[in-house]
N, C-alpha and C positions, 0 to 999 in steps of 0.2 A: 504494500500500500504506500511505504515510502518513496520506493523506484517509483510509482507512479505518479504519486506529486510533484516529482523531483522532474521527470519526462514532461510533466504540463506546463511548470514555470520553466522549463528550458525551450520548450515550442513558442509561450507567451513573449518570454525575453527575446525571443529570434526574431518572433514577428516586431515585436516593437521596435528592435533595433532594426529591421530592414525596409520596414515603413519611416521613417527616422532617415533613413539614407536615403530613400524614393525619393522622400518630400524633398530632402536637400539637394538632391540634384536633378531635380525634377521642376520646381518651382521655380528656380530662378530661369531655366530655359521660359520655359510660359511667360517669364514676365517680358524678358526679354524679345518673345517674338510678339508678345503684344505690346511694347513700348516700339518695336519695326513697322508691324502693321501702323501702329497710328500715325508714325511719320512719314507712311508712306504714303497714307491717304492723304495728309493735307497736303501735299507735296505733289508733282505731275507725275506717274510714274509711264517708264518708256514702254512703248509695244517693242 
């Protein structure tokens, strides 16, 4: 019953830590291609 607790907070702590890493490097691309998009709209873009 220990081994199995011990297995559930090492799945919990995995996930939180690789959710944790998505977000960081995940979030700033988004920001960045939406801070692109918006200057790309007010700006003429080429065909």
């Amino acid at each position: 019953m220990k081994f199995l607790g011990f297995l559930l907070f090492l799945f919990v702590f995995l996930m939180a830590f690789w959710c944790l890493f998505f977000l960081a490097s995940v979030v700033p691309y988004f920001i960045y291609v939406w801070i692109r998009e918006g200057k790309l709209e007010n700006d003429q873009i080429p065909n």
